[in-house]
C-alpha positions as CSV (number, residue, x, y, z in Angstrom):
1,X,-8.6,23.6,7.9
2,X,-8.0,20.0,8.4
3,X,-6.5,17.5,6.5
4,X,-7.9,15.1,4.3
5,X,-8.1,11.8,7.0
6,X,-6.6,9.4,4.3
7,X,-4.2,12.1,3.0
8,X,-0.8,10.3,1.7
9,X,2.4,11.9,2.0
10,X,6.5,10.7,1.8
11,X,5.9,7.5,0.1
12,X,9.0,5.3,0.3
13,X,9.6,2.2,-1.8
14,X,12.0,-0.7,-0.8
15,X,11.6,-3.7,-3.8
16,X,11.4,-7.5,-2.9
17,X,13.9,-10.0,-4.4
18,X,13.2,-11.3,-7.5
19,X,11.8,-14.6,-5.8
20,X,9.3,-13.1,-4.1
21,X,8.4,-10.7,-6.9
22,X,7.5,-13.7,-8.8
23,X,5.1,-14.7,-6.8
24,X,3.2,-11.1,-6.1
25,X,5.4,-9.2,-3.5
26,X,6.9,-6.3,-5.6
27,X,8.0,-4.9,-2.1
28,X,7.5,-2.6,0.4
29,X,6.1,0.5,1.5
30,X,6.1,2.9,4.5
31,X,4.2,6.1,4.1
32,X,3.0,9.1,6.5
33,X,-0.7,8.6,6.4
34,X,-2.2,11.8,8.3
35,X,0.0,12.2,11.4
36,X,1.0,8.5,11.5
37,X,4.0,7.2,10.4
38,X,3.2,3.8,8.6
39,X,5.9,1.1,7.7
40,X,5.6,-2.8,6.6
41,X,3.1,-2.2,3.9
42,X,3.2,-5.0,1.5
43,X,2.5,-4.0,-2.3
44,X,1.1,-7.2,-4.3
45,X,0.1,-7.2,-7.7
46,X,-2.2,-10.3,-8.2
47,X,-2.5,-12.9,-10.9
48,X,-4.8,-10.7,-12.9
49,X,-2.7,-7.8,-12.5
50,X,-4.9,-6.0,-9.5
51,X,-2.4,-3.7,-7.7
52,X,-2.8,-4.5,-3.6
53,X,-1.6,-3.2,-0.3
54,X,-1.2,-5.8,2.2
55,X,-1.1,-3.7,5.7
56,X,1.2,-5.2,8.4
57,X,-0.1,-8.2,10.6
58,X,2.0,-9.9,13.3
59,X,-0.3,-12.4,14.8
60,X,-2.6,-12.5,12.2
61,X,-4.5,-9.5,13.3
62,X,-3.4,-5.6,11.1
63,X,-2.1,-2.9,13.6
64,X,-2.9,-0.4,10.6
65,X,-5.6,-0.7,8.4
66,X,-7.9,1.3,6.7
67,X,-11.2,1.6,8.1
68,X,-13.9,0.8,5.1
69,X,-13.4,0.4,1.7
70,X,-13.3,4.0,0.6
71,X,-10.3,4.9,3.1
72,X,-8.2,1.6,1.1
73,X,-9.2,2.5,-2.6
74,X,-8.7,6.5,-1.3
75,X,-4.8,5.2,0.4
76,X,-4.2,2.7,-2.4
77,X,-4.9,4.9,-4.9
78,X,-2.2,7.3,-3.5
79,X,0.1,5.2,-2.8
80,X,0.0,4.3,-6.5
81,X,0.2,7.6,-7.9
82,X,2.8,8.3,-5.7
83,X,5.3,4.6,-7.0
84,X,4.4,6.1,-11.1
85,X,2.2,2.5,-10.8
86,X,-0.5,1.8,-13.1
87,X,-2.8,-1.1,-12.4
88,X,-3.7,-3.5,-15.3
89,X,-6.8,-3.7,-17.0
90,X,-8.7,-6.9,-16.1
């Protein structure tokens, strides 16, 4: 049987200084995301307290990302689970 394609597994967390947690960057994430290896994931809460993942882009242009919107709320979700994070209730 294969895997589920946006199937989450060894989530690592490495937290962002205290400046830049103040201004949304709580830190950053590296995860095995099917057979990939995936590191440089920003995790942003916003203003309203929306729980993000910011995927890595040098250039301006990701070289991860997920592919539609159900693979990022299917990783995100995850991801979250996987930190003991809850988003906030806007």
């Amino acid at each position: 049987m294969r895997p589920h394609p946006h199937q989450v597994a060894h989530v690592h967390f490495a937290p962002a200084s205290p400046d830049d947690e103040a201004r949304g960057l709580l830190g950053f994430v590296s995860l095995q995301l099917g057979s990939l290896f995936v590191g440089g994931v920003a995790l942003r809460r916003s203003r309203q307290g929306r729980l993000w993942l910011s995927w890595p882009a040098p250039r301006g242009f990701p070289l991860v990302r997920p592919l539609d919107e159900r693979a990022r709320r299917s990783i995100e979700a995850q991801v979250f689970a996987a930190l003991g994070l809850q988003e906030a209730r806007t």
